[in-house]
N, C-alpha and C positions, 0 to 999 in steps of 0.2 A: 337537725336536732330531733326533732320528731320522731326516725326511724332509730333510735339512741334508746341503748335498756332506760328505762327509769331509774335504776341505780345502780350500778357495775363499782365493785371494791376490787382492788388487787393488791395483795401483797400487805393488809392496814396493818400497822404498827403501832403501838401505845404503853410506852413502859413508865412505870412511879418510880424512879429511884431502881433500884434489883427485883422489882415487881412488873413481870409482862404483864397487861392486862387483856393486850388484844395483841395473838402474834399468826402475822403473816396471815389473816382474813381472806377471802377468796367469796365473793358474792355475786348473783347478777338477779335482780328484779326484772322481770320483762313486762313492757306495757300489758296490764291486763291480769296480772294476776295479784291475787290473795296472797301472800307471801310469811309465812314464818317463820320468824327467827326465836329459835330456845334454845334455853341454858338454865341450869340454875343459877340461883343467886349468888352473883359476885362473878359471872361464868367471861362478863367483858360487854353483854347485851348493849346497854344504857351510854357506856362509854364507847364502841361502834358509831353508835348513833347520833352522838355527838359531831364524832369526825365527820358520817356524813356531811350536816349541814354545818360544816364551817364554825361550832362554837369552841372547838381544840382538835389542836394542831397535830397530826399524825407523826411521829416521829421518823416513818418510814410507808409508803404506799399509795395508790392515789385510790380517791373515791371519783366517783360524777355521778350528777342528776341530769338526767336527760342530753349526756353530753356533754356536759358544767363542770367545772372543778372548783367549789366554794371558795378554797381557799386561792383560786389563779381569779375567778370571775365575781369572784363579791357575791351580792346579795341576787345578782343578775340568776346565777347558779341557782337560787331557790324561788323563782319566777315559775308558780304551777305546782309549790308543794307548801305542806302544813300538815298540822299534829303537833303533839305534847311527848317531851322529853319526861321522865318522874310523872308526877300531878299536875294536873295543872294550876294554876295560881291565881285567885281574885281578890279586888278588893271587898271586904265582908259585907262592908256597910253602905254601898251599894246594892242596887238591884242587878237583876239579870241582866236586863236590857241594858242600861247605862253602863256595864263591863264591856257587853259588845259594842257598844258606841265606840268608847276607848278603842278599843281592841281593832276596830274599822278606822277610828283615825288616824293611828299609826300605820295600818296599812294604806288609806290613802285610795284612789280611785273611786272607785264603785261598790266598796265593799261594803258601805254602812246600806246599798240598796239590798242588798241579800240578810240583812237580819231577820225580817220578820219569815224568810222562807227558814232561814240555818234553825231558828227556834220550832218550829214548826216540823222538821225535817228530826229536831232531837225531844219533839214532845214536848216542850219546856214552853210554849206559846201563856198557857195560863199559868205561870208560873214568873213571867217574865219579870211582873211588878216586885217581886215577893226582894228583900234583901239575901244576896245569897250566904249571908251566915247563918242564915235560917237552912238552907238545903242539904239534903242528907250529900252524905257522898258518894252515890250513884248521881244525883242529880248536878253536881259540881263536874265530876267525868262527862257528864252531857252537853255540859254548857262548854266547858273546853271544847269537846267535839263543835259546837255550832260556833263556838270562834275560831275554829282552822277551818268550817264551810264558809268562810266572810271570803277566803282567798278564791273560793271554784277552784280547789286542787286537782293537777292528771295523780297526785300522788300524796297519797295521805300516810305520812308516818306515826303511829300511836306506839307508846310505850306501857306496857302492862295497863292495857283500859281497864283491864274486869279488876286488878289486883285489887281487895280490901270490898268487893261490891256483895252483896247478899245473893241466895240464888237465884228473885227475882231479876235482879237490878243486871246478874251479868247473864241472860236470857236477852234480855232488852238491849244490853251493850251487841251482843253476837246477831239479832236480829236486826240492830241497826248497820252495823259493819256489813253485814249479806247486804243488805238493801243498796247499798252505797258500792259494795262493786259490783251490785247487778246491774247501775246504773254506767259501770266502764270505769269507775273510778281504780284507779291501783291502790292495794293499800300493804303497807308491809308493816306486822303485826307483829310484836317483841313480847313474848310470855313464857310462863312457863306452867300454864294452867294446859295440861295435854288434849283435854276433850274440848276445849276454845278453841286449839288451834285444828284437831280432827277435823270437826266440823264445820270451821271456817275457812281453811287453806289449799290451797291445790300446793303448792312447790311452799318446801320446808327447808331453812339452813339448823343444826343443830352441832351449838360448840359445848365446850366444856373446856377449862383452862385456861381462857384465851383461843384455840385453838380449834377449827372447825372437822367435826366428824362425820358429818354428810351434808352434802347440799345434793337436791334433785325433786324431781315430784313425790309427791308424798304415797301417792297409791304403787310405785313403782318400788317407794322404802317398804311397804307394809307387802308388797306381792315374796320380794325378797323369802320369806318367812312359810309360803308355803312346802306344803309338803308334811305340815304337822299334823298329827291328832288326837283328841280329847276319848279318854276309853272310863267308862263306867260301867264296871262290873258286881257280882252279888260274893266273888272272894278277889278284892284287888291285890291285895299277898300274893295268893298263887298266880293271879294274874301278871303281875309283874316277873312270878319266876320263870313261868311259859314265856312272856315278850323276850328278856333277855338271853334265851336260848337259841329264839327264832333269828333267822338270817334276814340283812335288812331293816331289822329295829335297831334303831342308834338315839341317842340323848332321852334315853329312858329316865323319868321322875315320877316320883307318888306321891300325894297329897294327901290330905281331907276329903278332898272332890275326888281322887282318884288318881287315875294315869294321864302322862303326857309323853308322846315320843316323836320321834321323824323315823318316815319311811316313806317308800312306794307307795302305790295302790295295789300291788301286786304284792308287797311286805304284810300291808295292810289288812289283805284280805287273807294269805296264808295262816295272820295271827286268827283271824276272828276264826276261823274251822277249825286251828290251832285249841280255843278256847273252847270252842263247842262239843270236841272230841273228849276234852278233860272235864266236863261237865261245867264248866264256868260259863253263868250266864251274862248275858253281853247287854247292860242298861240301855248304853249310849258309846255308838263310836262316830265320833264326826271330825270334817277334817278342820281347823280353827289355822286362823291367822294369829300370830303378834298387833297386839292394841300397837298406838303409838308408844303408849307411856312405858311398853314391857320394852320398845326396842331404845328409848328415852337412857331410861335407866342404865341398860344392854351397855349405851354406848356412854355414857359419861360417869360410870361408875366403875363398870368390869373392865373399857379401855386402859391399856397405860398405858402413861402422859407419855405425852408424842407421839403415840400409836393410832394413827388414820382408819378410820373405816375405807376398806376397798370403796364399795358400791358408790357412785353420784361422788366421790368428794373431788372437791378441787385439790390438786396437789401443791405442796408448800413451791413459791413461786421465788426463791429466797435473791435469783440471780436477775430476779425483775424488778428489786425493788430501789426505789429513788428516793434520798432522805431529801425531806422537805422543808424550806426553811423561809416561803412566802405567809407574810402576816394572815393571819387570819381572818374571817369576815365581821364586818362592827355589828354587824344585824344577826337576831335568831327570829328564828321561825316564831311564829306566835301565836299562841291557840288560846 
């Protein structure tokens, strides 16, 4: 079990009636990484992630934790995982600490001894007494967090933690999340806040539709894109009339800011003598990658539906998929 991805999806399925919500998924979490999953809203994220842990029934595909199949092995399947689905949920008129009481007695073992670390681990240590209807909703996000440390997860699922948080609060989300898989923790992270997931993930899945348009590392999505570069001149007019003459220059655009094109270094560099010769002075020529959020967009906007990204995607697996029709597991995760 141990040498088993931490989550492997093949083929998920999940339709409302004539509404796919998740078709034909295609995922693999490896022990060890940061893990992103985006979309925008409504994109199938939240309902994935259901199926994983066994709270609705896949109508087609299998998932596993560590090997597990929630829906074949119960609650057994999520033995080593935790995280919040939506928000997470307490009682108001309660304090911190007595939520995670609760929250340790349902899980049972050893877990009511890791409170005062989980509080501590999410900053909420002097805060612990306080009733949580008093806490902002950064601080309610934290305490969910330190009710899925009650379990000592290999695999932490969290569902839009920063959504709704201020720009302190989701600083302090991203720097708790770093900390927690600097410590080996796996964590697979569901947003669609782009520079959360930049700076937090090494390997990205990104759907739209239901349907996934890249899965792979993320620096290998963003290398994709070179070959670009940013040109700021003193006439970006005739600048752009000189680029599109020259051999080499392709996906010519003009801004406010200027020029963008693909070429060579050798296109590149023809243009800039190019520009020198006609007296166009040259601000700025550098060569720029695609953010996440430009290739974000790229793919869940300009894609059509049912049209796959080449690069990293899993291909639809349609002849591998098994309809499913074991009950489901009585337990959820509980954060």
């Amino acid at each position: 079990m141990s040498a088993a991805p931490a989550v492997e999806a093949r083929a998920l399925v999940k339709r409302y009636g004539r509404i796919t919500a998740v078709d034909h998924v295609d995922l693999t979490v490896k022990a060890g990484d940061v893990y992103g999953y985006l979309g925008p809203n409504g994109a199938g994220k939240t309902t994935t992630l259901r199926m994983m842990l066994g709270l609705i029934t896949p109508d087609a595909g299998t998932v596993k934790l560590f090997g597990r199949d929630p829906l074949v092995d119960g609650v057994r399947a999520l033995d080593g995982v935790a995280g919040f689905v939506e928000a997470p949920r307490f009682y108001p008129y309660l304090n911190g600490r007595k939520n995670l009481e609760l929250v340790a007695a349902l899980d049972g073992g050893d877990a009511a001894s890791r409170i005062d670390a989980a509080l501590d681990t999410v900053e909420l240590a002097d805060r612990a007494r306080d009733k949580v209807g008093g806490y902002s909703h950064g601080m309610r996000q934290r305490l969910g967090l330190a009710g899925a440390l009650l379990r000592d997860p290999r695999l932490l699922i969290l569902d839009e933690p920063a959504t709704g948080l201020d720009p302190g609060g989701m600083r302090d989300m991203r720097l708790l999340i770093r900390r927690l898989a600097d410590q080996g923790m796996t964590v697979l992270l569901s947003s669609h806040l782009m520079a959360e997931v930049e700076e937090l993930c090494d390997r990205v899945v990104i759907i739209s539709s239901g349907r996934v348009r890249y899965e792979g590392a993320l620096d290998e999505l963003i290398a994709t894109t070179a070959g670009r570069y940013e040109l700021r001149t003193t006439d970006d007019e005739r600048a752009q009339q000189i680029a599109a003459a020259q051999r080499g220059i392709g996906d010519l655009e003009r801004d406010a800011r200027g020029l963008t094109f693909a070429a060579g270094e050798r296109a590149a560099t023809a243009l800039s003598i190019a520009l020198g010769e006609a007296g166009v002075g040259i601000a700025a020529l550098v060569p720029r990658t695609a953010t996440l959020e430009e290739l974000f967009f790229r793919m869940t906007e300009e894609a059509p539906a049912g049209d796959l990204a080449p690069a990293g995607v899993s291909n639809d697996r349609r002849s591998a998929t098994t309809d499913r029709h074991t009950p489901r597991a009585e337990e959820e995760v509980r954060a």
